[in-house]
py3Dmol code that shows the C-alpha trace and the ligand (Angstrom):
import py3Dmol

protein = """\
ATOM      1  CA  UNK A   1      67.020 253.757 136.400  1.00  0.00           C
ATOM      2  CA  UNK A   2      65.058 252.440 133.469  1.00  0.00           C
ATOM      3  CA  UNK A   3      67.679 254.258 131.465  1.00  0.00           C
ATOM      4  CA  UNK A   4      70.514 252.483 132.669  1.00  0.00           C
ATOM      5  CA  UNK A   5      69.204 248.821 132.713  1.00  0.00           C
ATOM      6  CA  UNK A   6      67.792 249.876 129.167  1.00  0.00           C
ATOM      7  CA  UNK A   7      71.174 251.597 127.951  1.00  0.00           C
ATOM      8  CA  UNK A   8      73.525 248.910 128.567  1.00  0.00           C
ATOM      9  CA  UNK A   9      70.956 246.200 127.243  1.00  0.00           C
ATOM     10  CA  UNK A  10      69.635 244.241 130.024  1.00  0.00           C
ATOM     11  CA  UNK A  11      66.440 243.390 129.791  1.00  0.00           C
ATOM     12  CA  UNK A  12      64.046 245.501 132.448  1.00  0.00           C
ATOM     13  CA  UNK A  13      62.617 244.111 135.707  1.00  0.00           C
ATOM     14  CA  UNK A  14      59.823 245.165 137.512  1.00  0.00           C
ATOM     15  CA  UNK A  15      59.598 243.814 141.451  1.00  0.00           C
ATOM     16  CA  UNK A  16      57.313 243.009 143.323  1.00  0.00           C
ATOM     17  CA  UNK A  17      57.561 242.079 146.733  1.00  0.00           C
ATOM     18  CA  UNK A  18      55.553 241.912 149.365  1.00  0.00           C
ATOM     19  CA  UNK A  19      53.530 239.699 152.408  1.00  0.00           C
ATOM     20  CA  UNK A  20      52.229 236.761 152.159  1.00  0.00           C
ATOM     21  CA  UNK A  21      48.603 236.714 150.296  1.00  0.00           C
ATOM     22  CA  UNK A  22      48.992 240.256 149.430  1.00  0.00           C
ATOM     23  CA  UNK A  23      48.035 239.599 146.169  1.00  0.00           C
ATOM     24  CA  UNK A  24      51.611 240.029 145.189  1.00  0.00           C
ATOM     25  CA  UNK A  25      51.286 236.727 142.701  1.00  0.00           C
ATOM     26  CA  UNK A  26      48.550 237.717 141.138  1.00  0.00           C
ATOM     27  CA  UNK A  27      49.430 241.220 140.500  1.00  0.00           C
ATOM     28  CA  UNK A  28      52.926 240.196 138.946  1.00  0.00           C
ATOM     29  CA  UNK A  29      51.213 237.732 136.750  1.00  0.00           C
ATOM     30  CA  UNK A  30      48.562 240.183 135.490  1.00  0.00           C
ATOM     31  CA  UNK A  31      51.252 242.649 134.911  1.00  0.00           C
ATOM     32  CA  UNK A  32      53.519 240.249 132.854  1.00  0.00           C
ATOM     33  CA  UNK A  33      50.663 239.055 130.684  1.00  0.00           C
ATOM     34  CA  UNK A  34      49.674 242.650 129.786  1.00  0.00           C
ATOM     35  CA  UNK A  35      53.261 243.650 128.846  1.00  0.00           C
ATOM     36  CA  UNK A  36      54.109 240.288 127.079  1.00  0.00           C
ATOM     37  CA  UNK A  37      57.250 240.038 129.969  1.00  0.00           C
ATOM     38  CA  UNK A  38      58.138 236.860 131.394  1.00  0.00           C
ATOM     39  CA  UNK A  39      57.414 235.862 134.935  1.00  0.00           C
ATOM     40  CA  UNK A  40      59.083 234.627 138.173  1.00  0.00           C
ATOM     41  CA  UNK A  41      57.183 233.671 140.615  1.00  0.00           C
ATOM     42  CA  UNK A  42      60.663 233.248 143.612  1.00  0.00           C
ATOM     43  CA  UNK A  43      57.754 231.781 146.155  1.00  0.00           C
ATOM     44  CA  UNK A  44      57.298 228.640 144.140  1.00  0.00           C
ATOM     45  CA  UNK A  45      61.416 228.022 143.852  1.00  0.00           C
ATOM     46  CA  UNK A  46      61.274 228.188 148.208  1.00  0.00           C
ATOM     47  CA  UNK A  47      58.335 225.788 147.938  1.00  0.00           C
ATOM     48  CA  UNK A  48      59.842 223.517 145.672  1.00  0.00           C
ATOM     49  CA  UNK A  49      62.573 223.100 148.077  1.00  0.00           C
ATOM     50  CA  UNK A  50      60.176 222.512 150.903  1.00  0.00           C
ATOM     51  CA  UNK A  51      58.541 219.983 149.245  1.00  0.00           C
ATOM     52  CA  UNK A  52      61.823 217.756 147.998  1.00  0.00           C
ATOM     53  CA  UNK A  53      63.065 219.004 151.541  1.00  0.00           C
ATOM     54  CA  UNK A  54      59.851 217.088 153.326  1.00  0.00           C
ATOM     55  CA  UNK A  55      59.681 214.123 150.823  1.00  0.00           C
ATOM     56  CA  UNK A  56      63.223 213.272 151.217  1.00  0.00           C
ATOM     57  CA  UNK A  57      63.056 213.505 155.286  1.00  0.00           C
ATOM     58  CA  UNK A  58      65.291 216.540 155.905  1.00  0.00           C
ATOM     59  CA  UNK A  59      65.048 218.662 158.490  1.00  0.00           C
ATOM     60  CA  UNK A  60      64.299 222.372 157.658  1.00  0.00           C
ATOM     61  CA  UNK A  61      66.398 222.868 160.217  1.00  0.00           C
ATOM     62  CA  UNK A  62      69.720 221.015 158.282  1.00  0.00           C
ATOM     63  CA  UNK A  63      71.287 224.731 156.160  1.00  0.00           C
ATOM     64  CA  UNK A  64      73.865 222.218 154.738  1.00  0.00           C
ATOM     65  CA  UNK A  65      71.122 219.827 153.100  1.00  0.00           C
ATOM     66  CA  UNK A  66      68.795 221.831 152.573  1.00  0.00           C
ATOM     67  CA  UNK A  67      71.163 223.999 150.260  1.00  0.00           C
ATOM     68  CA  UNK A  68      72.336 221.299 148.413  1.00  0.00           C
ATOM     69  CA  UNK A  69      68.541 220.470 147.916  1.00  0.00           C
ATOM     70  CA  UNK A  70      68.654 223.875 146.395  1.00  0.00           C
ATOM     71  CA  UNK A  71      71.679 224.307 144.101  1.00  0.00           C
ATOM     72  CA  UNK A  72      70.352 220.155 142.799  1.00  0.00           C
ATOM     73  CA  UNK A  73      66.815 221.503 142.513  1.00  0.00           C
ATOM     74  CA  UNK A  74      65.040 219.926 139.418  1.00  0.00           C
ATOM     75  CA  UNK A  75      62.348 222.396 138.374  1.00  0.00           C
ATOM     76  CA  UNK A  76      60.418 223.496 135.088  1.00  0.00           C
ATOM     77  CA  UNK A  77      57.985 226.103 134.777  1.00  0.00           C
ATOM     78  CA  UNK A  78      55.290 224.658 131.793  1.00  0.00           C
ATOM     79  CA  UNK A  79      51.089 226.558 131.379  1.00  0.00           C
ATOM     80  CA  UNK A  80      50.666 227.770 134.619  1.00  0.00           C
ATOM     81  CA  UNK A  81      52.697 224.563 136.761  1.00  0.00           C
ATOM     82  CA  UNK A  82      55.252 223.690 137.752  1.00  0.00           C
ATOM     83  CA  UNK A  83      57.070 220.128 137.653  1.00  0.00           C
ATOM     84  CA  UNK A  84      59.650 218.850 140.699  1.00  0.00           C
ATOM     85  CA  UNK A  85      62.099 215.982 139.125  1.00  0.00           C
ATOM     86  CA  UNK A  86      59.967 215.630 136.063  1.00  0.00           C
ATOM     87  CA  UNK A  87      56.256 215.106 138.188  1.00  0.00           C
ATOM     88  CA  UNK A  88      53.763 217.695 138.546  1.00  0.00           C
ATOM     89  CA  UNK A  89      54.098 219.731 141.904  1.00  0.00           C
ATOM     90  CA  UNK A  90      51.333 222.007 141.201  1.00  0.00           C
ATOM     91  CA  UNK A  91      49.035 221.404 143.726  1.00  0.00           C
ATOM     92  CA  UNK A  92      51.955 220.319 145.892  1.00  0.00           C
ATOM     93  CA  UNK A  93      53.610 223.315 146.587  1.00  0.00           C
ATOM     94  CA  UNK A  94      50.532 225.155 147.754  1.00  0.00           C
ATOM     95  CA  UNK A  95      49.716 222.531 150.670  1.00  0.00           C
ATOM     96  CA  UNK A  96      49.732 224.778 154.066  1.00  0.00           C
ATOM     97  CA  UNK A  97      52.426 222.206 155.632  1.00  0.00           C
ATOM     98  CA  UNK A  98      54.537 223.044 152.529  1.00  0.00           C
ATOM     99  CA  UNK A  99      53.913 227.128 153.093  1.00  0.00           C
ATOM    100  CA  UNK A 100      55.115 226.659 156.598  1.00  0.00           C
ATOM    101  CA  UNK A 101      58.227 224.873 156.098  1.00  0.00           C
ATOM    102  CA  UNK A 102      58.794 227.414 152.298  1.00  0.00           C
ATOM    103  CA  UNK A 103      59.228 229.947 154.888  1.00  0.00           C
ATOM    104  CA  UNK A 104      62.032 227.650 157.985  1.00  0.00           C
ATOM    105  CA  UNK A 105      63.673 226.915 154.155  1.00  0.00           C
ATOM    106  CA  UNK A 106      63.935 230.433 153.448  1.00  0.00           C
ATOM    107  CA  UNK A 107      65.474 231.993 156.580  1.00  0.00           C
ATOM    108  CA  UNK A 108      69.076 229.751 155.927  1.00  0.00           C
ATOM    109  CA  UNK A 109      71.747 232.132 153.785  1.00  0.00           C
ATOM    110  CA  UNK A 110      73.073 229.106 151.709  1.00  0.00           C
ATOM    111  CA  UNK A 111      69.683 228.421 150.739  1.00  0.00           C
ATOM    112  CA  UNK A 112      68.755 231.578 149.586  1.00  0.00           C
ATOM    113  CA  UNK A 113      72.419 232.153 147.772  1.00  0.00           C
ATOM    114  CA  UNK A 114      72.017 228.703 146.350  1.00  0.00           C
ATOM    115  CA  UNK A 115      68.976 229.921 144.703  1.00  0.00           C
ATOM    116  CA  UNK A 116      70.226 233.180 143.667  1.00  0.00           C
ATOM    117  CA  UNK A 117      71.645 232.449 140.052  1.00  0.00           C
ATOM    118  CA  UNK A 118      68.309 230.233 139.716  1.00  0.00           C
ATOM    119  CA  UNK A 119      66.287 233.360 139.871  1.00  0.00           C
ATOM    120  CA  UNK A 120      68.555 235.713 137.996  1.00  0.00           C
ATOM    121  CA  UNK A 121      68.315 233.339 135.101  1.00  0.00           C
ATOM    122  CA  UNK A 122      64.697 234.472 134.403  1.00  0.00           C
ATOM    123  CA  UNK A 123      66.069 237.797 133.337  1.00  0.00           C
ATOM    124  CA  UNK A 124      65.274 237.598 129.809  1.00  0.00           C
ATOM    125  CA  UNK A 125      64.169 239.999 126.731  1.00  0.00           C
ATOM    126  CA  UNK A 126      61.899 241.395 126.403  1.00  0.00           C
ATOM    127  CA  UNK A 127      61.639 242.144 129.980  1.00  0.00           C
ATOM    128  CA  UNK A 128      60.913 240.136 133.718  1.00  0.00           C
ATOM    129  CA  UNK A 129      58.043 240.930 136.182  1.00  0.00           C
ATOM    130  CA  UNK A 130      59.907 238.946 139.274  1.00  0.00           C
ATOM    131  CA  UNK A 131      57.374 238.611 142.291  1.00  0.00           C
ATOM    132  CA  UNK A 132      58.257 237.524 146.085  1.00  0.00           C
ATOM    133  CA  UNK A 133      60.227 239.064 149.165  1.00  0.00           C
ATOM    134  CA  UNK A 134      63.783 240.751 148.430  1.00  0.00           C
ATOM    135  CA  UNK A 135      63.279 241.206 144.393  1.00  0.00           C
ATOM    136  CA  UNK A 136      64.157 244.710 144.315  1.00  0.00           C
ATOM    137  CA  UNK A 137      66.450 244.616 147.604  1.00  0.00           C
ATOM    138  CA  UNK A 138      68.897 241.591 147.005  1.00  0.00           C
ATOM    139  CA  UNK A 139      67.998 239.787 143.615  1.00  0.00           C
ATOM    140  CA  UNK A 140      67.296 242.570 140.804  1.00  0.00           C
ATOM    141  CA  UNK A 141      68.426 245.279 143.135  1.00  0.00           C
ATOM    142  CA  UNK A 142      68.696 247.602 139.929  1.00  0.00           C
ATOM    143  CA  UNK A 143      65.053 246.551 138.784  1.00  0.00           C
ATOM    144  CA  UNK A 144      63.521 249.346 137.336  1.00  0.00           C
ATOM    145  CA  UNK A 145      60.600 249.674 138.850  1.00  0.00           C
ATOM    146  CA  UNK A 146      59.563 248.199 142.316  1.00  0.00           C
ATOM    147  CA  UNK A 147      56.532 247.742 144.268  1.00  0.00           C
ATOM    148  CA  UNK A 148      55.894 246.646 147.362  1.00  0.00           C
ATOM    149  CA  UNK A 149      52.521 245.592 147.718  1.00  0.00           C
ATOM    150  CA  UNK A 150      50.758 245.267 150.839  1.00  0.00           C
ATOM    151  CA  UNK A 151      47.089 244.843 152.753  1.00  0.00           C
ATOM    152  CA  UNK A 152      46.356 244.292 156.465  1.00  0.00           C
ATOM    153  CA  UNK A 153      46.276 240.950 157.697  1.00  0.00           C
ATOM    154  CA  UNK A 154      42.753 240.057 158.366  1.00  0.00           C
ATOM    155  CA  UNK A 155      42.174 240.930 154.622  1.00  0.00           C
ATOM    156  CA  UNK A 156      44.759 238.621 153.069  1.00  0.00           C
ATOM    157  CA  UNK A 157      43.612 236.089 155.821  1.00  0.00           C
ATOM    158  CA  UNK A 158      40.043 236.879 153.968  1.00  0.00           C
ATOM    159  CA  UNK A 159      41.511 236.284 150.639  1.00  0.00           C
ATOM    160  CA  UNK A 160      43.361 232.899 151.798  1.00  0.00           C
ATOM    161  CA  UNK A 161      40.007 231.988 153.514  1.00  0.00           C
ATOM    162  CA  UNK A 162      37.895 232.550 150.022  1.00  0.00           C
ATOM    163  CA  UNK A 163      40.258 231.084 147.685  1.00  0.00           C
ATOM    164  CA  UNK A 164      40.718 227.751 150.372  1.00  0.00           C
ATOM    165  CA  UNK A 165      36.822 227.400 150.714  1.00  0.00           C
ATOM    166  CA  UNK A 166      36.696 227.148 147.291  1.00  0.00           C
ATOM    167  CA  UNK A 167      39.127 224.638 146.852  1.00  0.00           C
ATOM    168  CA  UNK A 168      37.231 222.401 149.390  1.00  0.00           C
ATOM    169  CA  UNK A 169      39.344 222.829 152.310  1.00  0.00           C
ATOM    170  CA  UNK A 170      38.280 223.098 155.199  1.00  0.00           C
ATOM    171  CA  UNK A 171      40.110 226.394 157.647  1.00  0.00           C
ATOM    172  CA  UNK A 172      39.396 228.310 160.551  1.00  0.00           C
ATOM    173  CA  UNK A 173      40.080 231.988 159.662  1.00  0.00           C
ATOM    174  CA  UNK A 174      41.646 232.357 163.542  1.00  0.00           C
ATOM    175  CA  UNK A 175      44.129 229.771 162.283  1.00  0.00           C
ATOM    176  CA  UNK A 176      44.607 231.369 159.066  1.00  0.00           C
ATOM    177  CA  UNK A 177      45.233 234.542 160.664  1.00  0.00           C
ATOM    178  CA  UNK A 178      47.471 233.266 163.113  1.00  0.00           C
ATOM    179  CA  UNK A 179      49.744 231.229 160.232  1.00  0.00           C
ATOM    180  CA  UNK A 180      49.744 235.081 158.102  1.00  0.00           C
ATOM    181  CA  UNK A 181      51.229 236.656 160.771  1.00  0.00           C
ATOM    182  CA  UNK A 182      53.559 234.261 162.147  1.00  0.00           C
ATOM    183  CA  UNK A 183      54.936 233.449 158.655  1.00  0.00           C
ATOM    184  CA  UNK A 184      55.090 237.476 158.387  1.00  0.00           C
ATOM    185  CA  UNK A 185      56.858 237.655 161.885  1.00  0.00           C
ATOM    186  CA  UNK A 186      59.419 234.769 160.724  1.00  0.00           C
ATOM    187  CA  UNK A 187      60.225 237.015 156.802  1.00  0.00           C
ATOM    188  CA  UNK A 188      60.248 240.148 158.077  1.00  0.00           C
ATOM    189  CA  UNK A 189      62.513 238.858 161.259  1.00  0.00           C
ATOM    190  CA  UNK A 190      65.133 236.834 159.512  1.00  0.00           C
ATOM    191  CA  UNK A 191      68.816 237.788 158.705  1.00  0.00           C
ATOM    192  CA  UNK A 192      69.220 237.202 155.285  1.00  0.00           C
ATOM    193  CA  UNK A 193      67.174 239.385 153.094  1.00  0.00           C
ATOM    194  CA  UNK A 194      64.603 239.939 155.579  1.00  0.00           C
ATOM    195  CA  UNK A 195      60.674 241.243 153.903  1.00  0.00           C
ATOM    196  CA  UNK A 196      61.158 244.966 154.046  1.00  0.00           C
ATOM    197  CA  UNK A 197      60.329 247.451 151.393  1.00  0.00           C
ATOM    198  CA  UNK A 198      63.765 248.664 148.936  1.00  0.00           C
ATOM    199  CA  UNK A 199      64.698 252.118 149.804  1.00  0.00           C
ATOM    200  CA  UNK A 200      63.392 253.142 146.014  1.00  0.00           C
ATOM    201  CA  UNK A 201      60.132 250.791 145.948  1.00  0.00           C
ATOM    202  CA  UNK A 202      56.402 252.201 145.661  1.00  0.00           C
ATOM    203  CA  UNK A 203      54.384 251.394 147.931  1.00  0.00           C
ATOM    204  CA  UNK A 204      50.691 249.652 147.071  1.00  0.00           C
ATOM    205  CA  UNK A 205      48.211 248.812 149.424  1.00  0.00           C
ATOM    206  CA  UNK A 206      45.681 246.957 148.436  1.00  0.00           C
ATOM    207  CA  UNK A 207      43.543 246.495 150.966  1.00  0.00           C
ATOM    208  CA  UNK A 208      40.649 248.392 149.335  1.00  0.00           C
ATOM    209  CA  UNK A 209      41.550 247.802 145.874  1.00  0.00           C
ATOM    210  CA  UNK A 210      40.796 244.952 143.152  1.00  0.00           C
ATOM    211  CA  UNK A 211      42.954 243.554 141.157  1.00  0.00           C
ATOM    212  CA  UNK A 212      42.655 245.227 138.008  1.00  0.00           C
ATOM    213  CA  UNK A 213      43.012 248.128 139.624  1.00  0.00           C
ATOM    214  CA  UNK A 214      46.367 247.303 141.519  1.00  0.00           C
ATOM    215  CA  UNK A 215      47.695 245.725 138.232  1.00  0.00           C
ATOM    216  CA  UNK A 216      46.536 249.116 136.826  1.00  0.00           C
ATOM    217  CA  UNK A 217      48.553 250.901 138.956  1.00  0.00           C
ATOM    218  CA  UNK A 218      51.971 249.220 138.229  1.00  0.00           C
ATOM    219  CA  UNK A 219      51.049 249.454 134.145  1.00  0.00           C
ATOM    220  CA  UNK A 220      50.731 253.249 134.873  1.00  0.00           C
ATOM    221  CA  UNK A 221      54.215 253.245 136.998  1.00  0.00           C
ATOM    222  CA  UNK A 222      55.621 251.350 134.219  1.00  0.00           C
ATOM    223  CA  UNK A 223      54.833 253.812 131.299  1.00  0.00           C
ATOM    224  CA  UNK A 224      55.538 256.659 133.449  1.00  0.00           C
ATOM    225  CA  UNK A 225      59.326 255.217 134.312  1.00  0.00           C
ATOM    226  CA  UNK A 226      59.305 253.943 130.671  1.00  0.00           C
ATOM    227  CA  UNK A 227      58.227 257.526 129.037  1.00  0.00           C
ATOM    228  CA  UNK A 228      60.740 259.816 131.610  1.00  0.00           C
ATOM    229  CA  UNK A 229      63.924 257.374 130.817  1.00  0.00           C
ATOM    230  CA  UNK A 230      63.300 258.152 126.900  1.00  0.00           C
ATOM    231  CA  UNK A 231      62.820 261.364 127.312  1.00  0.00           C
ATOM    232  CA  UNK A 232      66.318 261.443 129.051  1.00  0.00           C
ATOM    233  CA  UNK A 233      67.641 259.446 126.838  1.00  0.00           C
ATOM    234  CA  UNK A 234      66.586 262.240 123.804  1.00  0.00           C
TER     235      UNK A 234
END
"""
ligand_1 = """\
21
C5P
O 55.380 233.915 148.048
P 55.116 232.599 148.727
O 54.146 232.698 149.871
O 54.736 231.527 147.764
O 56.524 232.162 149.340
C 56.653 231.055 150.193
C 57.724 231.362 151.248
O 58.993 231.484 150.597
C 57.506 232.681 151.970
O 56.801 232.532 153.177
C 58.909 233.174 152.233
O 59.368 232.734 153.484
C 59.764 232.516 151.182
N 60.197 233.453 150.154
C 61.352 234.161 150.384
N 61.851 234.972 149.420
C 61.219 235.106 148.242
C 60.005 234.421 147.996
C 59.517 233.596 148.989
O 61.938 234.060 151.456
N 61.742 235.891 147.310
"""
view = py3Dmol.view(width=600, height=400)
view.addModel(protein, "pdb")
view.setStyle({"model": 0}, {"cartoon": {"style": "trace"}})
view.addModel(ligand_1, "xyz")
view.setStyle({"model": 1}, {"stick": {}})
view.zoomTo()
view.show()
């Protein structure tokens, strides 16, 4: 596959989807610094929309508005942040009342096409690491390489718990738990490009695993897929 994206000159993704706090994000992060690639992170682009959705008083229930929201969206990616209409959304986007409506914004089809050309737009040389939940099924469906990482839910509710402690705020890890797998229930049980793994994608669980080790892993995938395509192509 690496051959073909390679062959006709279009720069090579890797995706990788998976649940939410999965340690998806940080994975494809780690993966695109190592490999100099550049990197997508789709979550933020559904958050943005939550967040202009909520400040502007529409309903995540209104498809029409909230696509328009979407195609109109105002974003720029700059050290790490991320700016909505010019002001820093950073911290914004990570608030657990935008999380829960990221995900009602997500399940609308004009939303998510509205978005589409958004994402493919990151595909640039030398190469895209493009994390979320339908990177290698509906958006780079001829990526590569794709992962789909995974870990059971009381250990990304662990994770969410940690990294939310440390930020000062204050959770109940029954709630957290609760919000992981109702926010699972809602992407995997959607229409359009519901969370499921692509036919071709590798699975990773990293329930037991750190995160060097898991970024490890899809370095090793890469320069195995890399290595066969040239032989092929010799
Ligand atoms: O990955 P993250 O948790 O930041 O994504 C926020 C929400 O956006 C998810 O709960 C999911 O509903 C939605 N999403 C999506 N497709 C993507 C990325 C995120 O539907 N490719």
């Amino acid at each position: 596959m690496a051959a073909t994206a390679a062959s006709v000159g279009v720069p090579l993704v890797i995706a990788i989807d998976g649940p939410a706090a999965s340690g998806k994000g940080t994975i494809a992060a780690g993966v695109a610094r190592e490999l100099g690639f550049r990197y997508l992170d789709s979550g933020s682009l559904y958050r943005l929309v939550a967040l202009k959705a909520l400040r502007a008083g529409i309903p995540v229930t209104d498809e029409a508005a909230l696509a328009v929201a979407a195609s109109d969206l105002d974003f720029a990616f700059d050290n790490g942040g991320v700016q909505l209409g010019g002001e820093d959304a950073t911290e914004g986007i990570r608030s657990e009342a935008v999380s829960a409506a990221a995900s009602q914004v997500a399940v609308h089809p004009a939303v998510r096409r509205a978005l589409l050309s958004r994402q493919r737009a990151f595909r640039q040389a030398p190469g895209l690491v493009a994390d979320g939940r339908d990177m290698g099924t509906v958006v780079f469906p001829d990526a590569a390489i794709k992962v789909f990482v995974t870990a059971s839910a009381e250990e990304r509710a662990k994770r969410r718990y940690k990294q939310l402690i440390a930020k000062g705020i204050s959770i109940t890890m029954d709630g957290l738990l609760r919000d992981i797998r109702e926010r699972d229930a809602r992407d995997a049980g959607r229409v359009a490009a519901p969370l499921r793994p692509a036919d071709d994608a590798v699975i990773l669980d990293t329930t037991d695993l750190t995160i060097d080790a898991a970024i490890g892993a899809v370095l090793d995938l890469y320069r195995v897929r890399t290595m066969a395509a040239e032989r092929q192509r010799s």
